[in-house]
N, C-alpha and C positions, 0 to 999 in steps of 0.2 A: 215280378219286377222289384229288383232292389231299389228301397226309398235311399234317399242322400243319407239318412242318420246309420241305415245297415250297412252301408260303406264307409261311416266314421267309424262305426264300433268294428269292424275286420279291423280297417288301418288300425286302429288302437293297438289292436290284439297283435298285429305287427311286430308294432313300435317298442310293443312290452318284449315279444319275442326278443328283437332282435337285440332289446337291451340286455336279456339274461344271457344269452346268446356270445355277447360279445364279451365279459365280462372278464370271460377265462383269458380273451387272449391279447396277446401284448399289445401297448404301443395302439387300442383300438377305444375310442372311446365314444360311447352313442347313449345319450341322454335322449327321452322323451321329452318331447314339451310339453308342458303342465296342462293346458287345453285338450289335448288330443289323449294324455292320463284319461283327465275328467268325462271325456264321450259317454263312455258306458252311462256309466252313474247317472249321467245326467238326461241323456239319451232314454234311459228307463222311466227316471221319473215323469220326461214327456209325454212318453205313451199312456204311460197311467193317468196325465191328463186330457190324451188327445182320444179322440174318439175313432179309434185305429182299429174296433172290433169288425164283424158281420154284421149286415144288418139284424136281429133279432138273438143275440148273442147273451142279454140279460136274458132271457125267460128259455133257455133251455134247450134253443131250437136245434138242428140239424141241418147242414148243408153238402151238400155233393157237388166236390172240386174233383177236376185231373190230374192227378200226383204224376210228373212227369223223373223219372230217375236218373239222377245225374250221370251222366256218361251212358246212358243208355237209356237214350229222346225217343228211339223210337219204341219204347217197349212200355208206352203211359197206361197208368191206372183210372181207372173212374174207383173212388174210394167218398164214403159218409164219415163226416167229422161234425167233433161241436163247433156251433156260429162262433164262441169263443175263443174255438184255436185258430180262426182262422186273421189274422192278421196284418194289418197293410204298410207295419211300420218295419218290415226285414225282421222282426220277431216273433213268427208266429209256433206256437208249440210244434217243437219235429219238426220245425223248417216248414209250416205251413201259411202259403203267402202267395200274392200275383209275383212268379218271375222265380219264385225259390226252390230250390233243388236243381232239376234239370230245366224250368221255367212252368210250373205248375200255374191252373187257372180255373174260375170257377163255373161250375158247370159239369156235367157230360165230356169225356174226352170225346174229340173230334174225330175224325175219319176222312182219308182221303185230301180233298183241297182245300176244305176247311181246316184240315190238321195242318195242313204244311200252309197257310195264312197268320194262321195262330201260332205259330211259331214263330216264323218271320216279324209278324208285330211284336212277339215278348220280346225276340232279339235287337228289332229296333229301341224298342221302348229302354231296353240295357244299356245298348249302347249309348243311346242319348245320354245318359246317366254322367259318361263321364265327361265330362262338361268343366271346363272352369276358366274366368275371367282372365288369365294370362296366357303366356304360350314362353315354351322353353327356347334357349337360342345358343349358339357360342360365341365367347367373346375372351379377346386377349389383354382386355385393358389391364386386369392385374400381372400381368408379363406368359401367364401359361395361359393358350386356348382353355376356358372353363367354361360349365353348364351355368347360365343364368336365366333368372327369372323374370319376364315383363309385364307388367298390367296393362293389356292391351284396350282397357275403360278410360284409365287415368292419362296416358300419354306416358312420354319418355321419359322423363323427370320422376315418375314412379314406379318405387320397387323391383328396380334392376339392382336384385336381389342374387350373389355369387351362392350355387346350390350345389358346385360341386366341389372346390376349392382345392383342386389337384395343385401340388408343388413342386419344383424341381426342374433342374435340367433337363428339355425334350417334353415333358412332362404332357400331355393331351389328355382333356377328356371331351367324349363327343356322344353323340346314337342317343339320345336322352330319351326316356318315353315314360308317360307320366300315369302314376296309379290309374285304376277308375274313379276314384273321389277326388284327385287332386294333392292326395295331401303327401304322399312318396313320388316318387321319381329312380327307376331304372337309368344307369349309363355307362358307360365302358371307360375303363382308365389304363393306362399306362403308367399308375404310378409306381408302381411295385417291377419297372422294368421290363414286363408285357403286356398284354391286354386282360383284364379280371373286370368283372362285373361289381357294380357295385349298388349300395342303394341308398337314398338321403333324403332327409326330410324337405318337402318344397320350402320351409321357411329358411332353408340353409343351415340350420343347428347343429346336425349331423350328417355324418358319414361316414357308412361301415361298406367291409367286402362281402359280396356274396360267395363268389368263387376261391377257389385255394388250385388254382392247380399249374401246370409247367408250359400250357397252352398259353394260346392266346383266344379269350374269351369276349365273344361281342355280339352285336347284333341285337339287343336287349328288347322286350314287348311282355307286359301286364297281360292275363289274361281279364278277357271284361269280366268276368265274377270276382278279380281280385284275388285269386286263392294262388296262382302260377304266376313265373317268370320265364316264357322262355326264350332259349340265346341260343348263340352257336359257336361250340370250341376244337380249337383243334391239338387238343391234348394228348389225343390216341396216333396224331400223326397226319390225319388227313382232318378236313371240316366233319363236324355233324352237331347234329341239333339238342340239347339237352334242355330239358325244363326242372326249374326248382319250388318247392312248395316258399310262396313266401311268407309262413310263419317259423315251421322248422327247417329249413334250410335245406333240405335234404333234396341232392341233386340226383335225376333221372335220364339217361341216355336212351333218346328214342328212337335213333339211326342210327347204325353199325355196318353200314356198306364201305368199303374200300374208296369208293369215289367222295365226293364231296359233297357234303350237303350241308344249306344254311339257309339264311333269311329265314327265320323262321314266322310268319304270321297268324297270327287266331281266329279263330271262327268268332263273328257274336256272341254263340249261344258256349263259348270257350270250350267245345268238345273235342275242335279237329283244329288242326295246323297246317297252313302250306308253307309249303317249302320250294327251292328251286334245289337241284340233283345233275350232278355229271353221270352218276352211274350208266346211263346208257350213250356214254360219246359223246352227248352233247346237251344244254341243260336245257334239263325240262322242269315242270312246275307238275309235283306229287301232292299230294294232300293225303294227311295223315290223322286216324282216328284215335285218339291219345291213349284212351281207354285198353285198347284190345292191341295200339300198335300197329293197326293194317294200314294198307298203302293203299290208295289209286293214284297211277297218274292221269293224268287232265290236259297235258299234252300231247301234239297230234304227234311230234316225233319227224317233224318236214320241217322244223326250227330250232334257234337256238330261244329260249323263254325265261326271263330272269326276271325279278322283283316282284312277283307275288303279292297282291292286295286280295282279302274279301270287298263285297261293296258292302257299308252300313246294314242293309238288311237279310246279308248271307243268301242272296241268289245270284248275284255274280259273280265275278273276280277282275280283275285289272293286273296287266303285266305292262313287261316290254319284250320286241319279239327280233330277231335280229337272223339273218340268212345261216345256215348250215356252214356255209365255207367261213364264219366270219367277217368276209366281206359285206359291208352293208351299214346300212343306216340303221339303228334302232326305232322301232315304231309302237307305240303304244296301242295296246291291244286290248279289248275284253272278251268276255266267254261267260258263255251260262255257267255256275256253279261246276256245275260236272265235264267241264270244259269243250260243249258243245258248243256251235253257235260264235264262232271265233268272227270278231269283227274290228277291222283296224281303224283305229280314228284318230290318230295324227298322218301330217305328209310325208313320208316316205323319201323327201326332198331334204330335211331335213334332223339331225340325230336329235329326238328324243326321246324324255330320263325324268326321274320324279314323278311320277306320276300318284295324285292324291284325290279321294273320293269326297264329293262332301258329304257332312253328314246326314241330309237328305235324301239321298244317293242320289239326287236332280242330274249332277255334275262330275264330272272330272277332270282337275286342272294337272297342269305338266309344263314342261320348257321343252321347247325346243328351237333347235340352229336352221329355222328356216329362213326367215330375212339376212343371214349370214352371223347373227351374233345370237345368245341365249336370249330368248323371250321366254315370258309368261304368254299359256292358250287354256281357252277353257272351251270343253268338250258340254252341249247339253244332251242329254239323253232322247228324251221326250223328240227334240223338232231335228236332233244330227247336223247342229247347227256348232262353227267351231268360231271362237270370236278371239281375237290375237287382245289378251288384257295389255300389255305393256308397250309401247313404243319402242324402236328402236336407238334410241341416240343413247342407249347404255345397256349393260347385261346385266339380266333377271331372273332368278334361280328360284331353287329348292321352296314351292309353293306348297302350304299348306292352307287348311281352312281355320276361320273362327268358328268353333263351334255352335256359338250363338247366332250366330246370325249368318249370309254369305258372301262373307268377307275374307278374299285372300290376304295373306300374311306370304312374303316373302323378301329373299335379299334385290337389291339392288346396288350396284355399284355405282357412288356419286362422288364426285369429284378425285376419283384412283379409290374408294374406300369403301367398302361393302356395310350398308344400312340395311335397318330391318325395317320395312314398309308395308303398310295395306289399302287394300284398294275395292273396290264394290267389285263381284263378277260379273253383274248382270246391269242393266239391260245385256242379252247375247250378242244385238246387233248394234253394241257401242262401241264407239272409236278405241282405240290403246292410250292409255293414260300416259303423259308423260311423269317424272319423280316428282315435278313442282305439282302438280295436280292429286299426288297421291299423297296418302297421311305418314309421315317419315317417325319412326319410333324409334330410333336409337339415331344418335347425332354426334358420339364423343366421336376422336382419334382414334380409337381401336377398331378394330377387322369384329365386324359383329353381324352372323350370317347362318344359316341353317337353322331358320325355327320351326319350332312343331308343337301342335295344338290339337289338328284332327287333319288324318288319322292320327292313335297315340305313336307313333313311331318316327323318329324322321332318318331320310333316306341319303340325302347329299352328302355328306361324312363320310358315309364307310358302305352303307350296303350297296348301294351306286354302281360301286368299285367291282362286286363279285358277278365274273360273268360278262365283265363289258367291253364288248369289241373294242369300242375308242380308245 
């Protein structure tokens, strides 16, 4: 498990990248902030006073951990190390630590269902990780749709913070999806007169391009180790999915089919990707091993299957599922991992879309046009109990989670004008809230809508769009 400080000192390593990075080229300018400089340095001297060893780590001892090898989980070691290297601050000598490499832990590697538990926990446990008191959104107030930043603790009045600061006629930035520490931020711009990815610091200081190319590049997601970014461009002609290291920049094209592929989303443990794919007539959802490049698909191939989620602890997945001919309603769907176990859990009466896991994996919230206009519904796992969050006397979109707590975050349309609101998910068998009863977080004049917090991606903007009957 990566502690909060081994995901300052990555982002650091970032920040520095990206500044030497950008240095050569024109018209590009990306300063560090002097806080996130300071991580390492400071970050070190903590350790040195926190008590961050093995237990028995002074007097010489010996311990036996499972070295798990990145990008290849399933191929773990039982290895003897000193109690010394073993580490709980993301620093441990060679990368020895709960959670580091491929998600190493101490003890005897496991076997069997113990293995694939322990796994599933380190992946939870990562995931948790990326966690932070705001949530990204778009908003027009400074005349171009921009990524901002809200402190969803503080209220509306704090730190709606412009993080992405696109300018120009037409000019959009949207897809926002935030580090695993909080402190960068993934999103797609048009400011260079296509779609390029790009990357900026959540305090808004900065903002550089990842992409350089003739495509149009989008669909942006961190992987939770923090070390990838991957998107999907269509520079070769058709969609496909590419990931970038985000220190050196150096982009990877991981699909090369003629048909389209995109959405790209990450495994927990950051080894596999899904994706959704036309290659076979119609789209299905692949899952891809990043390492080696192999494919499965995970669709039955008797649908059209679009928007792609893992759940939080990498044994399920979440889509949306829609009839072969096109005709049809979209209906949110999930599947075991390996895309067994197919089972729909919205009405079928209704189209929906968005669909978000919470961080728990308890829940799954989504919208759909079942009362005749967008609601918020949230799905419980455990009792298959579906409870309508939102009333009807306005429309209720693009639902994401607080990651802290579970708390939906979405837009609302009040008075003709899209607000960003949140609201409790549970009790399941609670009435739908109406907007005066929900916590209203954004209030100016401007169109302020599509946030996202957890998962780190958001979907209303642009990924929505690929794939969608409506």
């Amino acid at each position: 498990m990566r502690t909060k400080s081994s995901y300052l000192i990555l982002s650091a390593g970032v920040l520095v990248a990206l500044l030497l990075w950008s240095g050569g080229r024109a018209g590009n300018s990306f300063t560090a902030p002097a806080a996130a400089m300071n991580v390492q340095g400071n970050s070190t001297k903590n350790a040195q006073a926190a008590g961050t060893q093995a237990p028995g780590a002074d007097d010489g001892k010996k311990i036996t951990i499972c070295h798990v090898p990145p990008g290849n989980t399933g191929n773990p070691q039982t290895i003897t190390i000193a109690a010394a290297a073993w580490k709980t601050n993301g620093k441990g000598e060679g990368g020895h630590g709960p959670g580091l490499h491929g998600g190493d832990y101490l003890g005897p590697c496991l076997t069997g269902t113990a293995a694939a538990n322990m796994a599933a926990t380190m992946a939870a446990t990562m995931a948790a990780q990326a966690c932070g008191p705001w949530v990204l959104y778009q908003s027009d107030r400074t005349g171009n749709p921009n990524i901002f930043r809200l402190d969803i603790d503080s209220g509306a009045t704090v730190n709606n913070i412009n993080v992405s600061k696109g300018k120009g006629t037409g000019v959009q930035d949207m897809s926002p999806a935030h580090s695993p520490d909080g402190t960068l931020l993934a999103f797609s711009s048009n400011r260079d007169g296509h779609g390029e990815i790009y990357v900026g610091t959540a305090d808004g200081s900065s903002q550089l391009r990842l992409t350089n190319s003739k495509g149009d590049n989008g669909s942006p997601m961190w992987s939770p180790d923090g070390k990838s970014i991957a998107y999907e461009s269509t520079r070769n002609g058709n969609l496909d999915v590419f990931v970038a290291d985000a220190t050196s920049h150096q982009e990877t094209q991981l699909t090369d089919d003629k048909a389209d592929d995109g959405n790209p989303f990450w495994s927990p443990d950051s080894t596999k990707l899904l994706f959704q794919s036309h290659r076979d007539g119609l789209w299905q959802i692949y899952e891809l091993t990043v390492s080696g490049k192999t494919l499965k698909r995970l669709s039955d191939g008797k649908s059209n299957d679009v928007n792609p989620q893992y759940s939080p602890d990498g044994k399920q997945i979440v889509f949306r599922s829609y009839p072969k001919a096109g005709v049809g309603n979209a209906v949110i769907t999930t599947a075991n991992a390996d895309g067994s176990a197919r089972l729909a859990i919205s009405d079928s009466k209704g189209v929906a879309a968005n669909p978000a896991w919470s961080p728990d994996n308890a829940m799954i919230a989504y919208q759909s046009t079942l009362t005749g206009s967008d609601e918020i519904y949230v799905y419980q796992l455990s009792s298959k109990a579906t409870r309508q969050a939102t009333d009807s006397s306005t429309k209720n979109t693009a639902p994401t989670w607080d990651c802290n707590n579970q708390n939906l975050v979405y837009t609302s349309v009040v008075n003709g004008q899209p607000q960003i609101f949140q609201t409790a998910a549970l009790p399941i068998d609670a009435k739908p809230v109406k907007p005066a009863d929900a916590q209203q977080l954004t209030g100016d004049s401007a169109t302020n809508q599509n946030p996202e917090n957890s998962p780190a991606v958001e979907d209303a903007s642009h990924r929505v769009l690929e794939g969608n009957p409506q």
